[in-house]
Every structure is written in C-alpha cells, then in structure tokens.
N, C-alpha and C positions, 0 to 999 in steps of 0.2 A: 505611527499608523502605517508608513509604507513598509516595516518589516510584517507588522501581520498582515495586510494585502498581499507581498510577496506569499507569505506559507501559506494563504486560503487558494492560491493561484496554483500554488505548488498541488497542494489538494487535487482540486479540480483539473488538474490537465491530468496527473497521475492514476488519479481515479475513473479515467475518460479512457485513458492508456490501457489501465487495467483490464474494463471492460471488455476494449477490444482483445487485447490476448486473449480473456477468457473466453468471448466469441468465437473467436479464430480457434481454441486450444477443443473446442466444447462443439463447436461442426462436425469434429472427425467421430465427437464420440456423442451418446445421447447425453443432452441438459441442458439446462440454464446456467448464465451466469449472471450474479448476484441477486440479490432480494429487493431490490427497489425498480421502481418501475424505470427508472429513469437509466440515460445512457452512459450510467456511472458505477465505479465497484469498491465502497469508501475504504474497506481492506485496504486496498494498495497505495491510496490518495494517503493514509494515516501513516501507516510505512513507512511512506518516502517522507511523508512532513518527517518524521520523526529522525528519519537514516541522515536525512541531509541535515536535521539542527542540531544534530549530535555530532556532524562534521564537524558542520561550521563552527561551534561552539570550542570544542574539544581543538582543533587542529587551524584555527585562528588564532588562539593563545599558545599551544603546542608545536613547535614546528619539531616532525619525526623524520628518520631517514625511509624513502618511500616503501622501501618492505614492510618496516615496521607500521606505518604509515596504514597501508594494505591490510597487514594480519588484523588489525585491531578493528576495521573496516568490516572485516569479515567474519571479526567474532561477534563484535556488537549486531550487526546487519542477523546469522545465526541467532543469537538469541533472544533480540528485539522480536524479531519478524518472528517467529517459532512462537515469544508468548502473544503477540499480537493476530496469528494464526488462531490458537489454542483459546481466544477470549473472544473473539468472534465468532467460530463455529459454536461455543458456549452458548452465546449469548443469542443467536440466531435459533439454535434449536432450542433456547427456552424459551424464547419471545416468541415464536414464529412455529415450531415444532416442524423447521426445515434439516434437514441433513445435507448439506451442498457438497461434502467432502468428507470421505474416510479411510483412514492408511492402516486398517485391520490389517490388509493386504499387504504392506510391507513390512521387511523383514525385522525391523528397528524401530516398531511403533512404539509408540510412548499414549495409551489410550485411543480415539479413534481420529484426533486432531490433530495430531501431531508426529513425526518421525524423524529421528536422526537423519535420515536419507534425505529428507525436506530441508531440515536444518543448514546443512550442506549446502544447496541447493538458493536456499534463502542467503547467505552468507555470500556463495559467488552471484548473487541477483547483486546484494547490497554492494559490490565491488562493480559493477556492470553499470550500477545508477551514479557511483559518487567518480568512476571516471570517465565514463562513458556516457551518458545516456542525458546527466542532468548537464555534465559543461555544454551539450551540443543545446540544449532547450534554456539555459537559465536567462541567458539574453530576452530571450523570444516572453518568459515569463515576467521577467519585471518590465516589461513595458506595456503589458495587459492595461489595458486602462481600467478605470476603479469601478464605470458602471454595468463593466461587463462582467466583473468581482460580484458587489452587489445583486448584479441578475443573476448569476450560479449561485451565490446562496439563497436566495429568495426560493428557485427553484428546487435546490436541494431542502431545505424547510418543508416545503409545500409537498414533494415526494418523499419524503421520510414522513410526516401526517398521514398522506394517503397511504404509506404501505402500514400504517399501523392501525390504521381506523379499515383498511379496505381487508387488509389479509390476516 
C-alpha cells in the first residue's frame, strides 16, 4: 500500500508542477493549460509515474555505468513521453474536441502531436526528472501523509466528472 501512496503522490505533486510550467510557459503566449478545471495537468503526473517506475524498477535490479545509465534514461523518457504525448492529445481531441498542442509547425513532425524536435526534448526532460528534479522532491513525497493522498484523489475524481459532464 505505501508503494502505491508513494506513485499517486508522485502523480499529484508532478501533475501540480506541470501545471505550473504550463502556466508559466502559456502567459507569454495566448492559452490554457490543460483540460481540467483543477490546479493539475495529469500529462505530466502520468509521465513521471511512469519515467520514475521504469527507473526504479529497470536500474534497482540493473546496476549500469552512469553514461549508460543516462542514454537509456533518455531514450525510454523520448519514447515513453512522445507516445504518452501522442495519446493524450488523441484522446482529448476526441473526447473533448480540444486541440491544446500542434507541431505542424515543426520541422520533424510526425502528424500534429508529436515531433522529433519534442522527442528530444522529452528525453532530456526524462534525464532532468530521474537526476535532478525527483532526488531533490522524493523525500518531501514519501512523507505526504495518506489523508492528504486520499483528498487529491477524491478531488481529482470529482474534477475529471465535472470536466466530462460539464465540457
């Protein structure tokens, strides 16, 4: 039970994080960032669930030397996040008939979700998160206590209904 507490925590603070970049990223330009009303963007919450159990899993039994270490980081982190891109925007403009994001505009697109240029991009994100970003937060996440766990998904539940029933 406290591994999946930890990855619903993982979730939630990443998807809170996300947000915010997107916030920050989407001031300069005209839009919104994400489809739920709430102060969350599960994109990147799912992401990182996944970048980080792919570590952990893969290189808790694995011990590589840290280049190697790194490349595989960054190819998984590219491909993961690219089709996890690519099924979201999917899935948002069929549910929703939102377009939040389209890389016609770049030069390596691969349809309107996805692009080489991004890939890249996501790949050194995935390297940003697994040595940078999550050692300095993982402490700070497994000591979330459970009812505050409970209350983000309660709320995420209750905001995912209302963006489906409302929009």
């Amino acid at each position: 039970m406290v591994i999946i507490m930890y990855y619903f925590n993982i979730f939630f603070i990443y998807s809170i994080l996300g947000h915010l970049l997107e916030t920050f990223v989407y001031m300069m330009h005209a839009g919104k960032s994400g489809i739920l009303y709430g102060f969350w963007t599960p994109v990147y919450g799912i992401g990182c669930v996944i970048i980080i159990g792919c570590y952990e899993i893969l290189f808790n039994k694995h011990h590589l030397t840290k280049s190697l270490e790194a490349l595989t980081v960054f190819l998984i982190g590219a491909v993961l996040l690219t089709a996890i891109e690519w099924l979201g925007g999917t899935i948002i403009e069929t549910i929703f008939g939102y377009v939040f994001w389209n890389y016609n505009d770049l030069k390596f697109h691969i349809g309107s979700y996805i692009a080489w240029e991004m890939a890249i991009v996501w790949g050194l994100c995935a390297l940003a998160l697994i040595f940078v970003i999550h050692p300095f937060f993982k402490r700070w996440i497994q000591r979330i206590p459970r009812i505050i766990t409970y209350t983000f998904i309660l709320l995420f539940i209750l905001d995912v209904g209302c963006t489906i029933y409302f929009k």
